[in-house]
SEMARDREN-246245 format. One line per 4 residues: number of its first residue (from 0); their letters; for each residue x, y, z of N, C-alpha, C. Coordinates in steps of 0.1 Angstrom, whole numbers, plus 2048, in hexadecimal, padded with zeros to 3 digits. Layout:
NUM = A = X,Y,Z,X,Y,Z,X,Y,Z; ... .
% end
This chain:
0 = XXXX = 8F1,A99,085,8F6,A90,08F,8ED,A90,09B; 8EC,A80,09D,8DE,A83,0AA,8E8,A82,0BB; 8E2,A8B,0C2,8E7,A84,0D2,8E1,A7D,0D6; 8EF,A72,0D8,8EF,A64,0DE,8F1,A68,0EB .
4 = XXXX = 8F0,A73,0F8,8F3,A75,101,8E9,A6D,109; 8E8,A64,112,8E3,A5C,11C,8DA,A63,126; 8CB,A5C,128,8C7,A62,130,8CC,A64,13B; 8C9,A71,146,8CE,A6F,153,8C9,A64,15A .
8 = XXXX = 8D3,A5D,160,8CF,A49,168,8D1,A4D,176; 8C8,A5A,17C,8C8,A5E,186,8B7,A5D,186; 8B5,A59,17B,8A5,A5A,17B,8A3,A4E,175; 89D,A43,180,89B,A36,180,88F,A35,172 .
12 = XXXX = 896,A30,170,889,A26,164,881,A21,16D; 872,A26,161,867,A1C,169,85E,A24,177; 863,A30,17D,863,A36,187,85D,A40,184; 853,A46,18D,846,A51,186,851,A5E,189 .
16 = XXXX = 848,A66,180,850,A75,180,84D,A7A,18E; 855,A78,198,851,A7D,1A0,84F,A8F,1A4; 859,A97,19D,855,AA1,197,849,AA6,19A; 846,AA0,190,839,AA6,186,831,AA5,196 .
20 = XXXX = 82D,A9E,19F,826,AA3,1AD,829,AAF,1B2; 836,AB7,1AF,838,AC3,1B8,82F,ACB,1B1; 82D,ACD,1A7,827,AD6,19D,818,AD9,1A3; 815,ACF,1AF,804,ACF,1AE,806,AD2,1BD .
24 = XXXX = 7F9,ADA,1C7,7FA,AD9,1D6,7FE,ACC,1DC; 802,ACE,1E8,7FD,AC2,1F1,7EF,ABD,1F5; 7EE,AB1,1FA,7DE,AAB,1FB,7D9,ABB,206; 7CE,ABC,208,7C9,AC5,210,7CD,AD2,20E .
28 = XXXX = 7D8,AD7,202,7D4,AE0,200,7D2,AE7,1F3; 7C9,AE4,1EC,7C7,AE5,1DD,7BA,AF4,1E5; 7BA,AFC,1DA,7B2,B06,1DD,7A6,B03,1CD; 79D,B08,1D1,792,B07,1C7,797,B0B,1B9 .
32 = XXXX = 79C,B12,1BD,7A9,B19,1AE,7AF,B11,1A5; 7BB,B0B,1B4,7BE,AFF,1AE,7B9,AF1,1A8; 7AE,AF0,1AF,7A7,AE8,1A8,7A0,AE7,196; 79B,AF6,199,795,AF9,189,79D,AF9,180 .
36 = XXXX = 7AB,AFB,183,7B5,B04,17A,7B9,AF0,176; 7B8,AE4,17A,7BE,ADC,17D,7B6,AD2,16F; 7BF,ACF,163,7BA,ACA,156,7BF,ABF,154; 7B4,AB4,154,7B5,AA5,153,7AC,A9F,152 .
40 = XXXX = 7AB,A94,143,7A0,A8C,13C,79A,A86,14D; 7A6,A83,158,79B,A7A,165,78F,A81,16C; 789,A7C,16F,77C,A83,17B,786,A84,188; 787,A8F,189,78A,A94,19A,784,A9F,1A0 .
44 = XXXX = 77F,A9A,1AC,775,A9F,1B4,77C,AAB,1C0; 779,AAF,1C4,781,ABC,1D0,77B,ABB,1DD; 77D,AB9,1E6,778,ABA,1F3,780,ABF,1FF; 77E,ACF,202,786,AD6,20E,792,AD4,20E .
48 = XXXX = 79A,AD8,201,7A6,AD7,1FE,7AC,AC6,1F8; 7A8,ABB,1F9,7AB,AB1,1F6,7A4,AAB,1E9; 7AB,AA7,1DE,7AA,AA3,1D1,7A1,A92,1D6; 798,A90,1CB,79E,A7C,1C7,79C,A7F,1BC .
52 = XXXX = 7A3,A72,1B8,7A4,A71,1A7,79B,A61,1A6; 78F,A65,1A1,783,A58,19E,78D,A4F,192; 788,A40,194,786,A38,18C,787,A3C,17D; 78E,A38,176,789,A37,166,77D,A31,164 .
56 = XXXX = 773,A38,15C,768,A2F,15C,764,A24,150; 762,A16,150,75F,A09,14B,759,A0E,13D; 758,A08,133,752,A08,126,742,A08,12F; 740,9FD,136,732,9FC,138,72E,A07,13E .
60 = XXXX = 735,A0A,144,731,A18,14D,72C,A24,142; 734,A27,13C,732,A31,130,725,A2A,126; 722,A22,124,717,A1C,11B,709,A22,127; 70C,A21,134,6FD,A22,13B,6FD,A2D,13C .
64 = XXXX = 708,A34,142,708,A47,13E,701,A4B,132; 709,A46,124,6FC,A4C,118,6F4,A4B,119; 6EF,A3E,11E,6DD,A3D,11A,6D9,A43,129; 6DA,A46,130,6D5,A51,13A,6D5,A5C,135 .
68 = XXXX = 6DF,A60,133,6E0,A72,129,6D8,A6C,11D; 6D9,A6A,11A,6CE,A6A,10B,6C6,A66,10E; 6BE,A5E,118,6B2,A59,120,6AB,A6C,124; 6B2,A72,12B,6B0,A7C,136,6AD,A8A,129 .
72 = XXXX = 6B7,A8E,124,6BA,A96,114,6AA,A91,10D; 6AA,A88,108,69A,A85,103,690,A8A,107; 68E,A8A,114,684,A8D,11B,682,A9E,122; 68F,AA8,122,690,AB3,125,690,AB9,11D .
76 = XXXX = 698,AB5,110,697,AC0,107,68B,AC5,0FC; 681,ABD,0FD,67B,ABF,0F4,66F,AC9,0F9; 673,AC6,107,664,ACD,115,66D,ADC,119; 67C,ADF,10F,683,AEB,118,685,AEA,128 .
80 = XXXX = 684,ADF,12E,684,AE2,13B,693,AE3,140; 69F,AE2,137,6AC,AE4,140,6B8,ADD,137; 6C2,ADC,13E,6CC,AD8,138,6D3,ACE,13D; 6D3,AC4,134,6D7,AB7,13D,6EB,AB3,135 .
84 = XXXX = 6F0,AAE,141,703,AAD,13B,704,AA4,141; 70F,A9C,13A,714,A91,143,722,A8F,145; 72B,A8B,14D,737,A8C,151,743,A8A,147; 751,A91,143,74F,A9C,155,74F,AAA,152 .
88 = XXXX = 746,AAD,15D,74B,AB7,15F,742,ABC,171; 748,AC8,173,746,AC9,186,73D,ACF,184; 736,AC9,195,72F,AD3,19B,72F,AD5,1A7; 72C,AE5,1AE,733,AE8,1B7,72B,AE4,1C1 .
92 = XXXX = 728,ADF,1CB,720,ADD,1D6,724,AE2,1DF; 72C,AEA,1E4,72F,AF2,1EE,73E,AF8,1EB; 73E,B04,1F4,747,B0E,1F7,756,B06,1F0; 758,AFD,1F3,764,AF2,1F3,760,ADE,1F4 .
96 = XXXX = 758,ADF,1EA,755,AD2,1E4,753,AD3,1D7; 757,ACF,1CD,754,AC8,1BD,74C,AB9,1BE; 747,AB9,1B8,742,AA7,1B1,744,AA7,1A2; 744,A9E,19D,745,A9E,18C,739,A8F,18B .
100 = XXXX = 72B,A94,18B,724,A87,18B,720,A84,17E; 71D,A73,175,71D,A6F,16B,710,A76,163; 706,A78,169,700,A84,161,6FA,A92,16D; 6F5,A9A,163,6F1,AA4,16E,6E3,AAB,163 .
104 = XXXX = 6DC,AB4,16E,6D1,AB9,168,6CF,AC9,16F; 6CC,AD2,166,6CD,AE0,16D,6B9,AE4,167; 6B1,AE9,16B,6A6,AEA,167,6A8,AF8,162; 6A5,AFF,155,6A4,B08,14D,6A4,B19,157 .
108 = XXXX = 69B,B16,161,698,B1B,16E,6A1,B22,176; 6B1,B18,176,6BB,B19,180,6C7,B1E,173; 6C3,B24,16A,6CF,B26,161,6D8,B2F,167; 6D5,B37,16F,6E2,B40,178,6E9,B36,17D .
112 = XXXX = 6E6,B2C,182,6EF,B25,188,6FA,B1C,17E; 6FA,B1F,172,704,B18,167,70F,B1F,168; 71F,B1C,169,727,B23,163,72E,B1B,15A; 73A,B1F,152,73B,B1A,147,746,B0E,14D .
116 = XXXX = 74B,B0F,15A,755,B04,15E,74E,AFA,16A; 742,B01,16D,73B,AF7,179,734,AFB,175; 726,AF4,17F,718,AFB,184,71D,AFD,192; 711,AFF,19A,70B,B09,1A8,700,AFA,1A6 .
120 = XXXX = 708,AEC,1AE,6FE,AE4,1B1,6F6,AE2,1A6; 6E8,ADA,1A3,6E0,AD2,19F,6D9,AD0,19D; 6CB,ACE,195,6C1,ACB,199,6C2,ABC,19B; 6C5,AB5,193,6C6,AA5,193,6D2,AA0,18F .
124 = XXXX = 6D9,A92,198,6E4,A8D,192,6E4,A82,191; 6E8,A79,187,6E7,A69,18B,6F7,A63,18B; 6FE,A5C,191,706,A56,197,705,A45,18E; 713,A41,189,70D,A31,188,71B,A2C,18F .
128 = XXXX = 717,A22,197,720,A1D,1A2,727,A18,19D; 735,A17,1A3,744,A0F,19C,744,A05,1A4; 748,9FD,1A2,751,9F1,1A9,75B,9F3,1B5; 761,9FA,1B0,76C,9FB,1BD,76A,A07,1C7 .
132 = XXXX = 75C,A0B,1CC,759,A13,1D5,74A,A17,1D4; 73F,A0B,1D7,731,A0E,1D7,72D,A1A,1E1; 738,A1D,1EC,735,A25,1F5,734,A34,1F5; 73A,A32,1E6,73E,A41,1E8,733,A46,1DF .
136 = XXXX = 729,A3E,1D5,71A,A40,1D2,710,A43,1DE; 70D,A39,1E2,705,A33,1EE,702,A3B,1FA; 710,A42,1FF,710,A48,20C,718,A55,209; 720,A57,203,72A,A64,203,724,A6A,1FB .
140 = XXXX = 720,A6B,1EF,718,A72,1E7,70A,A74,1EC; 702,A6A,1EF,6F6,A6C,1F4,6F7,A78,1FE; 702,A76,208,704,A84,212,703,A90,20B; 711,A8F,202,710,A9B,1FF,70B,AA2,1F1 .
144 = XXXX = 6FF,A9B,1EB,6F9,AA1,1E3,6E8,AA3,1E9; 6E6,A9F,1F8,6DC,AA0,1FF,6E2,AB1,206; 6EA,AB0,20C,6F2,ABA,214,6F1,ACA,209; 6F5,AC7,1FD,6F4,ACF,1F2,6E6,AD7,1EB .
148 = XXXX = 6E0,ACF,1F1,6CF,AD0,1ED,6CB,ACB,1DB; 6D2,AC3,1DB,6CD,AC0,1CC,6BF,AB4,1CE; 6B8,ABA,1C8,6A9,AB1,1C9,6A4,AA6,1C5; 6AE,A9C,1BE,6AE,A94,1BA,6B9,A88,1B6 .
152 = XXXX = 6BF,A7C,1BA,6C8,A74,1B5,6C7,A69,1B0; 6CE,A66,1A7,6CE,A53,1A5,6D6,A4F,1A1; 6D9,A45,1AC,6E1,A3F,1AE,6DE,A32,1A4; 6EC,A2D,19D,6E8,A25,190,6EF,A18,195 .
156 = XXXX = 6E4,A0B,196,6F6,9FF,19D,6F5,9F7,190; 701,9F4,18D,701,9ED,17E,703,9DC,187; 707,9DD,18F,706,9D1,199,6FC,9C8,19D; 6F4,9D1,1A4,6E6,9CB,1A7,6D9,9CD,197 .
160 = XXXX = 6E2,9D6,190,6D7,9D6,189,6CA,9DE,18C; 6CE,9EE,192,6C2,9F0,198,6C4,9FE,196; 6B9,A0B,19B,6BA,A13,197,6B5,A1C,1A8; 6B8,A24,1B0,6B2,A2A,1BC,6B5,A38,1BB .
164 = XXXX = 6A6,A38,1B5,6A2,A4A,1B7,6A2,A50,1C6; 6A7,A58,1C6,6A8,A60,1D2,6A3,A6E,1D5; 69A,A71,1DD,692,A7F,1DA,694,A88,1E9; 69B,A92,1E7,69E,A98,1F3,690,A9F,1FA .
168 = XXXX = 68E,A9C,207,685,AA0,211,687,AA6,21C; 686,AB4,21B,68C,ABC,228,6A0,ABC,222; 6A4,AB9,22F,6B5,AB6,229,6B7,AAA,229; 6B5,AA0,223,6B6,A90,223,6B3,A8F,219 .
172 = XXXX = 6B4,A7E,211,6AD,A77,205,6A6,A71,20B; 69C,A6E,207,68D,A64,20A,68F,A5A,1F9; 692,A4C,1FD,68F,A41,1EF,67F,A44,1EA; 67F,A47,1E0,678,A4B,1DA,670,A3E,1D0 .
176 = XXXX = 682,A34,1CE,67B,A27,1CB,68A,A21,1C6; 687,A18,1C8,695,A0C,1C1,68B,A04,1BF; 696,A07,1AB,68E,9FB,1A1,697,9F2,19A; 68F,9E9,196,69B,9DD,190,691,9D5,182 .
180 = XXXX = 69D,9CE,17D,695,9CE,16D,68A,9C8,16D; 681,9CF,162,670,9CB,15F,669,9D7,164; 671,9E5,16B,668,9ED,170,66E,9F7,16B; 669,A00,16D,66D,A10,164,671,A17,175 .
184 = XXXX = 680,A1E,16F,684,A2B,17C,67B,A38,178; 676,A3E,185,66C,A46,17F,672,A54,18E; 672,A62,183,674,A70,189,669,A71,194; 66D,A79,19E,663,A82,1A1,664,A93,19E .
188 = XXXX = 673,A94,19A,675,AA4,194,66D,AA7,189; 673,A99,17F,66F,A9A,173,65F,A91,171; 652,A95,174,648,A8D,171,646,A8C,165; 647,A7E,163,647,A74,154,654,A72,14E .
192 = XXXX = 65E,A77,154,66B,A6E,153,66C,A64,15A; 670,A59,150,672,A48,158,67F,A40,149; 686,A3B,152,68A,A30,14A,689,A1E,14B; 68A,A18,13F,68B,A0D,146,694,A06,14C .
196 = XXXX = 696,9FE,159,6A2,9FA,15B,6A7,9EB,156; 6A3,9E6,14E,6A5,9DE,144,6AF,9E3,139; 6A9,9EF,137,6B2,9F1,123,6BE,9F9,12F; 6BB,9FD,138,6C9,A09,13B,6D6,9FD,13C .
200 = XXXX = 6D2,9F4,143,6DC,9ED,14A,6DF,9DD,137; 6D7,9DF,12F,6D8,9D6,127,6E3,9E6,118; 6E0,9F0,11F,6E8,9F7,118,6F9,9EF,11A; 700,9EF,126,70B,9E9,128,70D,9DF,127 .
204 = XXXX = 708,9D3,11C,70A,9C7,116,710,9C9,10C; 710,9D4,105,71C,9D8,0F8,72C,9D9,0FD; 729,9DB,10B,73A,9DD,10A,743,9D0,10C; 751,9D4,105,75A,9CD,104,75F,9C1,113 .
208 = X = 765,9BC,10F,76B,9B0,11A,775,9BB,123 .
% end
């Protein structure tokens, strides 16, 4: 015999578990702990106690991610020069900051700095810009992957259609170059790594409506 007993109707239909929030810190106070220990398909980043929870990312978005990682993978592995991953997963840029960037690159060189739940920072990260927050590519990351000392970024705009290498000099990025289709994006970490920005951005023509 089944129970027909009624759910409790003290708990509105339609209405998030609100619950389920106590279970996790308050904003500003999540401890790096809390953070790692914290298991979910979304990208969430950590900064000085405060979570965000990124964007779900677009079919297209994930089509230019491959061909970057498999653009970037081609060209590293066959020279041993390092290990290249793409999101997600973190990296620590300081004492109390995470990023989880769409790809990353560690040179063979910096293997102490791998652990099996982050890295220790970077050698190279590329970024492809969302829609609903170019700024946080552009300017918030550029800070703090310049701040970090990672020696290289690229920033990916599926918008403009364009590609801006960024090469850190001293503590800053120096443009290195913004390219757009008919030209090849080209390393200065990696000499003789380039892609085209034609096929990257003609990769995201497969995706769905």
């Amino acid at each position: 015999m089944h129970d027909k007993t009624p759910p409790d109707t003290s708990l509105a239909e339609g209405e998030p578990a609100w619950e389920v929030a106590t279970l996790f810190p308050n904003q500003g106070d999540w401890s790096v702990e809390d953070y790692l220990a914290l298991d979910t398909r979304r990208l969430v980043e950590f900064t000085d106690g405060y979570i965000e929870i990124l964007p779900m990312p677009t079919e297209a978005h994930q089509l230019i991610l491959i061909f970057l990682f498999d653009a970037l993978r081609a060209f590293v592995r066959p020279r041993n020069l390092g290990l290249p991953l793409l999101s997600p997963f973190r990296v620590r840029l300081s004492e109390r900051k995470f990023r989880e960037p769409d790809v990353i690159f560690m040179f063979a060189r910096h293997a102490k700095r791998r652990r099996n739940r982050f890295w220790e920072g970077a050698d190279l990260v590329m970024e492809i810009v969302s829609e609903d927050d170019p700024k946080r590519d552009f300017v918030t990351k550029r800070r703090d992957y310049a701040i970090a000392g990672i020696p290289e970024y690229w920033i990916v705009d599926p918008q403009r259609k364009e590609i801006t290498v960024l090469q850190r000099v001293g503590d800053r990025y120096e443009v290195h170059g913004v390219f757009k289709p008919r030209q090849k994006a080209t390393s200065v970490l990696l000499p003789g790594f380039a892609v085209s920005i034609s096929a990257v951005f003609k990769a995201a023509e497969a995706a769905g409506e």
